[in-house]
C-alpha positions as CSV (number, residue, x, y, z in Angstrom):
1,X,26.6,49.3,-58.1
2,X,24.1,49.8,-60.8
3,X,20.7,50.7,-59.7
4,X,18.2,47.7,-59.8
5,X,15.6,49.1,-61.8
6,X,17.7,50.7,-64.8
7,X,19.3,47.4,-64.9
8,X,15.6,46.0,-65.3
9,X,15.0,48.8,-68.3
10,X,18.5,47.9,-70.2
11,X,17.5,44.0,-69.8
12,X,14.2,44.4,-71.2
13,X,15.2,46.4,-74.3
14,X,18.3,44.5,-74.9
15,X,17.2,40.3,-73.8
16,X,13.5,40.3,-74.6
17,X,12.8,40.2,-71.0
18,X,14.0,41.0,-66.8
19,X,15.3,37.8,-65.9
20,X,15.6,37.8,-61.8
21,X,19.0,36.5,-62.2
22,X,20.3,38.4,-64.5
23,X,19.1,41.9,-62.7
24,X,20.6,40.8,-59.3
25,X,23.6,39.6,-60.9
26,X,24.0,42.9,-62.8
27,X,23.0,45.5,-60.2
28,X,26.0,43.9,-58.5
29,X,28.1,46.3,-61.4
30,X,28.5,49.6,-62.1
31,X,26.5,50.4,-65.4
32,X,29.6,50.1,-67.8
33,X,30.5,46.8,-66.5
34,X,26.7,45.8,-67.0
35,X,26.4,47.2,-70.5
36,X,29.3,45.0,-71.5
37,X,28.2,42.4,-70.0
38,X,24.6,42.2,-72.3
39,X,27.0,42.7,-75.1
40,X,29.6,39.7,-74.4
41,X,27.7,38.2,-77.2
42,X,30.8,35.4,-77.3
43,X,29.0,34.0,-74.4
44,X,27.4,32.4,-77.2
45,X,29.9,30.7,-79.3
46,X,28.7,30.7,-82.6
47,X,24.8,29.8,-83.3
48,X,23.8,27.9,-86.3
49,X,20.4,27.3,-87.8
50,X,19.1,23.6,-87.5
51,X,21.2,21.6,-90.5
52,X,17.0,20.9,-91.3
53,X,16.6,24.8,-91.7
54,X,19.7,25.2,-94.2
55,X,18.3,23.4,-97.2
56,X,15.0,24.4,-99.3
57,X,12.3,21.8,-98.8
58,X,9.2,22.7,-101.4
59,X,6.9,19.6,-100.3
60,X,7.6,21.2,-96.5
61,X,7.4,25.1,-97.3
62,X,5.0,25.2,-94.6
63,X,6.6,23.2,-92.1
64,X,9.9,24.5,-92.3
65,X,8.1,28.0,-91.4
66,X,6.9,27.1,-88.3
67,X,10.4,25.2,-87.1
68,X,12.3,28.3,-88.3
69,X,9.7,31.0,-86.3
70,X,9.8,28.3,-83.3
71,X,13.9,27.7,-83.8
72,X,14.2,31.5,-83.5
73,X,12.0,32.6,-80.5
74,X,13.6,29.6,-78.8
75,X,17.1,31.0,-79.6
76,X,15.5,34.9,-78.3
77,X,14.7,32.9,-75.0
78,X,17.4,31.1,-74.0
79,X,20.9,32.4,-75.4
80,X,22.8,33.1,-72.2
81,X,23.1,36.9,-74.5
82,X,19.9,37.4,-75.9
83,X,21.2,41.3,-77.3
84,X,22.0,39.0,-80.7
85,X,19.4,37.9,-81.2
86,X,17.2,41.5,-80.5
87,X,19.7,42.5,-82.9
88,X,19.0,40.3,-85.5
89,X,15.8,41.1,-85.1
90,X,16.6,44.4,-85.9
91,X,18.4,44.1,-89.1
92,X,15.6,41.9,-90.0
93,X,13.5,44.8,-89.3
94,X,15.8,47.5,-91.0
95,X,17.5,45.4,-93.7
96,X,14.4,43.7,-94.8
97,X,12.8,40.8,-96.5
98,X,9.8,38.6,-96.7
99,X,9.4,34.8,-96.6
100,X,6.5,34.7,-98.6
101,X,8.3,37.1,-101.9
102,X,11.4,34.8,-101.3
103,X,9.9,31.8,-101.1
104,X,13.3,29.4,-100.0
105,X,14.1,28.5,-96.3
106,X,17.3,28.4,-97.5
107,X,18.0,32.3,-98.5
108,X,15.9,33.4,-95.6
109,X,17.9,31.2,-92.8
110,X,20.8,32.6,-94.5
111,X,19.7,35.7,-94.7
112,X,18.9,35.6,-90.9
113,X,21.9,33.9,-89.9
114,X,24.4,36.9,-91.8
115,X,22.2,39.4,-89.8
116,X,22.8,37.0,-86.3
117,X,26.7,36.8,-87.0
118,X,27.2,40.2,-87.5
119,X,24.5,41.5,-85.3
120,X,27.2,43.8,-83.8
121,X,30.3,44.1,-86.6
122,X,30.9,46.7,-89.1
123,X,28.2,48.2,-90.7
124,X,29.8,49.1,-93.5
125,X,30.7,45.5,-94.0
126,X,27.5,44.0,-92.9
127,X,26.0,46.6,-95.5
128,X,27.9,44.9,-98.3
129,X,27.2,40.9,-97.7
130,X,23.6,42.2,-97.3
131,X,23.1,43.4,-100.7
132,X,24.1,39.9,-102.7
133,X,22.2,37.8,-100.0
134,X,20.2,35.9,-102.4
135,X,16.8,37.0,-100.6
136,X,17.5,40.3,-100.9
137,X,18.3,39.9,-104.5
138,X,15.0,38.0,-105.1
139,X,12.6,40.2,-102.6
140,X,14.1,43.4,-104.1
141,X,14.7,42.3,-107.4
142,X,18.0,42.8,-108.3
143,X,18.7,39.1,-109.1
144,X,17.7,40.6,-112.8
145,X,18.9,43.9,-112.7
146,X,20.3,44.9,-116.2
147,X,22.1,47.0,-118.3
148,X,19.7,48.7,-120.5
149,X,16.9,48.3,-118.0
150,X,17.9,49.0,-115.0
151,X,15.5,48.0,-112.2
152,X,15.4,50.7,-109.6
153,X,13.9,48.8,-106.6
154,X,17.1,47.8,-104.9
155,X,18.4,51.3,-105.4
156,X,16.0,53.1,-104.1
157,X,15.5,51.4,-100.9
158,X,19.1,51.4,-100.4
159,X,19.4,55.0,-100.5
160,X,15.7,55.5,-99.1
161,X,15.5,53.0,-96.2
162,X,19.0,51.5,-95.6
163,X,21.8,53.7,-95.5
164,X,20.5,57.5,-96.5
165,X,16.6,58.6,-95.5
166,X,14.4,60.5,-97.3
167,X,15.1,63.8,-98.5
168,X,19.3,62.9,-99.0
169,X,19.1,61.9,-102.8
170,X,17.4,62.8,-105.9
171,X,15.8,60.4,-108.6
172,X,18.6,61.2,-110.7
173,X,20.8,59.3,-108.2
174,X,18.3,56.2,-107.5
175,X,19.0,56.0,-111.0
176,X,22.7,56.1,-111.0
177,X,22.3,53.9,-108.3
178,X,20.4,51.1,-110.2
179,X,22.7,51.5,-113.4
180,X,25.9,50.5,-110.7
181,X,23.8,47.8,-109.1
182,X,23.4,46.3,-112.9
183,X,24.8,42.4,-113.3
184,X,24.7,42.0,-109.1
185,X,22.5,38.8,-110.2
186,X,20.6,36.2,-109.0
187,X,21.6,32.8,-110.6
188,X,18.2,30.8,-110.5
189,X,20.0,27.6,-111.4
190,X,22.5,27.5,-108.7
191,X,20.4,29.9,-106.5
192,X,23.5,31.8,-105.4
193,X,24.9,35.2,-106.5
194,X,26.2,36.1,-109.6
195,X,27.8,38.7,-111.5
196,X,26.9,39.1,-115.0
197,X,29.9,41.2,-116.6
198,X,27.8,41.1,-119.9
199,X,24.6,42.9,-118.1
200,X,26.3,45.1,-115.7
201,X,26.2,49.3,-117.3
202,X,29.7,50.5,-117.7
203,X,29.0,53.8,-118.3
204,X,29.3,57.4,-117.1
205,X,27.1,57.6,-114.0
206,X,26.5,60.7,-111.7
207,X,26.0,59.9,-108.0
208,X,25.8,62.1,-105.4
209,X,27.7,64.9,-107.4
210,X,30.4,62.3,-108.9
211,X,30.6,61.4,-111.9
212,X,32.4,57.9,-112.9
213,X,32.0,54.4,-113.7
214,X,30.5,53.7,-110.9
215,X,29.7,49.6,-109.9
216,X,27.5,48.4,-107.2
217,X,30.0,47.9,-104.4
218,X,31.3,51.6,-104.4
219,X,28.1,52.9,-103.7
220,X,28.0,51.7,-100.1
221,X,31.7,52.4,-100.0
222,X,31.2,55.6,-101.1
223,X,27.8,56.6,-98.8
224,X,29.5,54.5,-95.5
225,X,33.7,55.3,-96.1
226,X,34.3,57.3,-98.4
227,X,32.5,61.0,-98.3
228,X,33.2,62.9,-95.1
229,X,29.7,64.7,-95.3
230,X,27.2,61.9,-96.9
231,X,28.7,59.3,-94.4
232,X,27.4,61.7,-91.0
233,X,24.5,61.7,-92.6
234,X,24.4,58.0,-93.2
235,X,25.8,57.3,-89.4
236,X,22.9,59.2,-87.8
237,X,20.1,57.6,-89.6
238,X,21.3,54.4,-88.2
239,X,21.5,56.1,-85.1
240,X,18.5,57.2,-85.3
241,X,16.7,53.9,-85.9
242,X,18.9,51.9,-83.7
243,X,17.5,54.8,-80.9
244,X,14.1,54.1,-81.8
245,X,14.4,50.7,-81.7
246,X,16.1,50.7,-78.1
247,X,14.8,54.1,-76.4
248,X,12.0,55.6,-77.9
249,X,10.6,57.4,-80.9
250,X,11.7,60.8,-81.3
251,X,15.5,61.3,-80.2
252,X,16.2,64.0,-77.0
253,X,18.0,66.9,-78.7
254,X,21.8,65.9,-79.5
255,X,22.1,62.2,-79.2
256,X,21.5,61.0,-82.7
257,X,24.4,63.4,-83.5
258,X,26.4,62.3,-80.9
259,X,25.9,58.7,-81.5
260,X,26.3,59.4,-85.3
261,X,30.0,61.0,-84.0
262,X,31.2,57.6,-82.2
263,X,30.2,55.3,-85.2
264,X,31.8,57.4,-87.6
265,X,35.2,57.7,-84.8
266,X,34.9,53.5,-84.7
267,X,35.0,53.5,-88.9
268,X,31.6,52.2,-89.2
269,X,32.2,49.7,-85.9
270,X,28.4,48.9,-84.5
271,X,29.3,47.8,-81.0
272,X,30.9,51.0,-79.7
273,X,28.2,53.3,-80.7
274,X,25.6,50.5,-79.3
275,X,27.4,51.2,-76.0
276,X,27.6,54.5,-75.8
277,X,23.3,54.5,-76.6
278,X,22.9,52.6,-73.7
279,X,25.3,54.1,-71.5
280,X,23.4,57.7,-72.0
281,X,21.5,59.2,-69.5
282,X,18.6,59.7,-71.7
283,X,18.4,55.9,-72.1
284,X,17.7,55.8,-68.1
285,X,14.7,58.7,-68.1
286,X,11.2,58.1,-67.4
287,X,10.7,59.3,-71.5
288,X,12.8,55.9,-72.7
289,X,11.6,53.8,-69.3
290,X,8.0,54.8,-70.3
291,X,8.4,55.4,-74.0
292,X,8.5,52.0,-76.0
293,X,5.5,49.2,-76.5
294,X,6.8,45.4,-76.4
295,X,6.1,44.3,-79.6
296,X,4.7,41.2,-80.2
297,X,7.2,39.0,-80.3
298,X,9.3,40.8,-77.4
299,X,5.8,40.0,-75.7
300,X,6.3,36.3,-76.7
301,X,9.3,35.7,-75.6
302,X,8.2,37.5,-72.1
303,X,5.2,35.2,-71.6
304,X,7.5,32.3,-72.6
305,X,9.6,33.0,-70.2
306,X,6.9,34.0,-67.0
307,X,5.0,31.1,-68.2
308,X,7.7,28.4,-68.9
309,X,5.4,27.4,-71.5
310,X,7.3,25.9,-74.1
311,X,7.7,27.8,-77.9
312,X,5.8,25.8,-79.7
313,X,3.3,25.8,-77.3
314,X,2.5,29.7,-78.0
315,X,0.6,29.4,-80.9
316,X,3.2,32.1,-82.5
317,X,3.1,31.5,-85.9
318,X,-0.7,32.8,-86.1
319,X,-1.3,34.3,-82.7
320,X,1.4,36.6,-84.1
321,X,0.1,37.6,-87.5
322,X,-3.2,38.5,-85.4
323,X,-1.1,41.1,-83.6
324,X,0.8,42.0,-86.2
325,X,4.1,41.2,-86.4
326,X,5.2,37.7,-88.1
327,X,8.6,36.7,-88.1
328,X,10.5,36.2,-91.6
329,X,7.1,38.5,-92.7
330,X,7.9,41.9,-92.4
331,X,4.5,44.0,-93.8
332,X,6.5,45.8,-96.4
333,X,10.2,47.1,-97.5
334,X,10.2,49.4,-94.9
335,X,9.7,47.2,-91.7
336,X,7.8,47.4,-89.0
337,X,5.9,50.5,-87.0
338,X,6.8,51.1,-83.7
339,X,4.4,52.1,-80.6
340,X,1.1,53.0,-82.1
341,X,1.3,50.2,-84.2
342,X,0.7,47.3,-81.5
343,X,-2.2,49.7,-80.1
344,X,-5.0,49.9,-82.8
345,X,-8.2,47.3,-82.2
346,X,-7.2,44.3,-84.4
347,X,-3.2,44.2,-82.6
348,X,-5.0,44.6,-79.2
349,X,-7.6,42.2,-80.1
350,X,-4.5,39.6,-81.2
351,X,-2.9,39.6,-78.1
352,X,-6.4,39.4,-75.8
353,X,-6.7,36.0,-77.9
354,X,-2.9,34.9,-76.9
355,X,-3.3,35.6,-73.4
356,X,-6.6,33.3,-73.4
357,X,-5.1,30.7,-75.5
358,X,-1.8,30.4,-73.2
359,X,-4.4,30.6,-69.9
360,X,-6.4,27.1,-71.4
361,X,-2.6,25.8,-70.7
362,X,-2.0,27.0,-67.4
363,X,-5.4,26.2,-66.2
364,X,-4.6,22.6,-67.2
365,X,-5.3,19.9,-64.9
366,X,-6.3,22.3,-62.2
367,X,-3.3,24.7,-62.6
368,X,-3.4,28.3,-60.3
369,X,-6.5,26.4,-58.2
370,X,-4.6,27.6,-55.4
371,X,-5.3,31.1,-56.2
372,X,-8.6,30.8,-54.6
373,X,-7.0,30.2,-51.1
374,X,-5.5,33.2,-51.2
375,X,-7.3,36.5,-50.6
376,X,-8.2,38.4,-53.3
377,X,-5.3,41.2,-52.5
378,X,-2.7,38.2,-52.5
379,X,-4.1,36.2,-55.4
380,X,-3.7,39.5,-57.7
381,X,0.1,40.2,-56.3
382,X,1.2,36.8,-56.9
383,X,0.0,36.3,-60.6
384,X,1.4,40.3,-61.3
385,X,4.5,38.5,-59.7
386,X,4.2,35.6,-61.7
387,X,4.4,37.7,-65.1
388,X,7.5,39.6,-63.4
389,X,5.0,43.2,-63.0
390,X,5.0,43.7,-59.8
391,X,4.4,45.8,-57.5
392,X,1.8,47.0,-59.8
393,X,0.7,50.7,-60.5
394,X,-2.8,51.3,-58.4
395,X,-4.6,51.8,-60.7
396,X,-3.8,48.2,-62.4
397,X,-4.0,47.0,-59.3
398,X,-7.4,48.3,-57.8
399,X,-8.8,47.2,-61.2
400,X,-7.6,43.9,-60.9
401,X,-8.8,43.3,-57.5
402,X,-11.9,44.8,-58.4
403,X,-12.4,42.6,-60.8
404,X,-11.5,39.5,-59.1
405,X,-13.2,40.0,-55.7
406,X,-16.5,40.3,-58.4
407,X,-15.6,37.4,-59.7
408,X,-15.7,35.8,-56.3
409,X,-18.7,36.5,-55.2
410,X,-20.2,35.0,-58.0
411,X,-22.7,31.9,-57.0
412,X,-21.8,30.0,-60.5
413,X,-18.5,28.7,-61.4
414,X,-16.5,31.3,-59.3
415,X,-13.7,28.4,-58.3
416,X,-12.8,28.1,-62.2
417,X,-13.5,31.4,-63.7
418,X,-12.0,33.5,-61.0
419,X,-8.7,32.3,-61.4
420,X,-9.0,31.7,-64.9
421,X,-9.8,35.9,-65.7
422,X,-6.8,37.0,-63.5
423,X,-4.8,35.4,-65.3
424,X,-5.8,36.7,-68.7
425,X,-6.6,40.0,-67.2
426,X,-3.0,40.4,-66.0
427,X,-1.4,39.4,-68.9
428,X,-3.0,42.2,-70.6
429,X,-2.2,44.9,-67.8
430,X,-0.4,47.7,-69.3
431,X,2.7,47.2,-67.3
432,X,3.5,43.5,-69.1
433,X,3.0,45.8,-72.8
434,X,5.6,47.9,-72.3
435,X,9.2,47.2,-72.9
């Protein structure tokens, strides 16, 4: 049987949040039979945007927005598998675009929905359908990427961000790159794909030491399939970032290789080197247990969940922005920070204001009165219970109950406020930011 609180770490990382449930039923396994249990992803069928989500609306920009950022962190909190969804959110993360450049519902729900179906399928593959995806062809421009004038953007990220990494290319190959990538279109009357034989560069091109008449296509064939040393190097920077995204920052010594080794064994595969991450040790040390911050939308989906607050009852779509991270809104082409990045004043600041905003709603109509009939030591351990925290460390919890019992003996008010402060205060103890 799998150990209770390592099945509480690989549920946290991989569905948003601990569900009781779902650690007693999987401590009831060994580890293996857990890990492949979070990634039966079959479990749920085949999700599908809302049919109102699927076509561009441009009297309801706004609105559509909010239904797709509510649609989506509804679909993170109840998919009986929530690993696909934490792994769209990934792709979104790695393979990125922005609502705002785009501008269409449409693209970006598609968009979405490629990165959802093949959350855990061939990279190689996945890399492939990504690059005509109309919102990537708008956000990175190579919708009007020509012969003659190549426009680098695409390129560039592809080899910088997406498959390659710093430091594993020259300028001369971004340009190569951007020359085979010429004709990919965008076609802004049907708003599909296109491929403009009369703008795409047939010419001599050298890429990564070949020389040929290289077309977009055969440039992720070539990075992802095709050469036996620039494909390692493309396998462990996946790794990596999948690591970083999962564990921690900063790989132990060995497994990027290692992971890099079982993606490149499963030709480009995604689900068996997702197992093997989670099935290493290093995945179960106090460095990965203690290592990540929730983000702010894993942190959404948690409160959601403690709470049973319903989505759109969060306030997501600009408590979110406040602590900086928006779905559909990724800051820039290279995604989101990690860690220190959800720690700096404004991003703390954000979620202070979300934990007060969802405490107005619990505090409704007299809600967590009863608090007051318990003692203070009891009153703390059932709301750090309540947001799934406990037992607490002591230092969180001598702070809490140092606070509270203060609150108490306060002449003015102390029925309403006292409650009302442990329950903001505890949803902004450290143990409910980390993941």
């Amino acid at each position: 049987m799998a150990d209770p609180s390592d099945i509480a770490h690989l549920l946290r990382r991989t569905e948003f949040v601990a569900r009781p449930a779902r650690v007693t039923a999987l401590s009831a396994m060994t580890l293996p039979q857990a890990v492949d249990d979070v990634l039966d992803i079959a479990r749920n069928a085949s999700p599908q945007p809302p049919a109102g989500l699927l076509v561009h609306d441009k009297e309801r920009g706004w609105e559509q927005f909010v239904e797709a950022t509510h649609w989506w962190l509804a679909s993170m909190l109840t998919r009986p598998r929530p690993f696909q969804e934490k792994m769209a959110l990934f792709w979104h993360g790695h393979f990125t675009s922005s609502w705002e450049s785009v501008g269409r519902t449409d693209h970006m729900m598609s968009q979405n929905q490629l990165y959802r179906s093949m959350a855990l399928g061939n990279y190689r593959q996945l890399a492939q359908r990504m690059s005509i995806e109309p919102a990537m062809l708008i956000y990175l421009s190579n919708g009007f990427n020509k012969k003659g004038e190549p426009n680098e953007n695409f390129g560039r990220e592809l080899l910088e961000l997406f498959l390659l990494g710093a430091g594993n290319y020259t300028e001369a190959d971004v340009h190569a790159c951007a020359r085979a990538w010429t004709g990919h279109n965008y076609d802004w009357d049907t708003r599909r794909y296109v491929f403009r034989s009369h703008h795409h560069d047939t010419g001599m091109k050298t890429f990564l030491g070949t020389t040929r008449n290289w077309d977009g296509p055969e440039i992720i064939d070539f990075v992802l399939r095709d050469h036996p040393t620039v494909r390692v190097t493309a396998a462990r920077h996946i790794a990596r970032k999948l690591w970083e995204f999962l564990a921690h920052p900063g790989p132990p010594a060995g497994v990027v290789e290692a992971l890099g080794d079982v993606l490149l064994a499963n030709s480009m595969e995604l689900r068996p080197m997702i197992r093997a991450l989670l099935l290493r040790p290093e995945f179960y040390a106090t460095a990965a247990k203690q290592g990540l911050v929730r983000t702010p939308i894993d942190w959404i989906v948690a409160l959601a969940f403690h709470t049973g607050l319903p989505i759109d009852q969060m306030g997501a779509t600009w408590n979110s922005g406040r602590m900086g991270q928006v779905l559909f809104h990724p800051p820039n082409v290279s995604g989101w920070r990690p860690n220190a990045a959800w720690l700096n004043t404004s991003a703390v600041s954000g979620r202070a204001g979300l934990a007060r905003h969802l405490t107005w709603k619990l505090r409704d109509k007299g809600g967590y009165d009863f608090l007051n009939d318990l003692s203070v030591e009891a009153a703390v351990d059932h709301v750090a219970g309540v947001f799934g925290i406990a037992p607490l460390s002591a230092s969180t919890r001598n702070a809490l109950i140092a606070t509270h019992r203060a609150e108490r003996s306060a002449t003015r008010w102390k029925n309403w406020w006292a409650p009302t402060d442990l329950l903001t205060m505890t949803m902004l103890a450290p143990e409910l930011h980390m993941a």
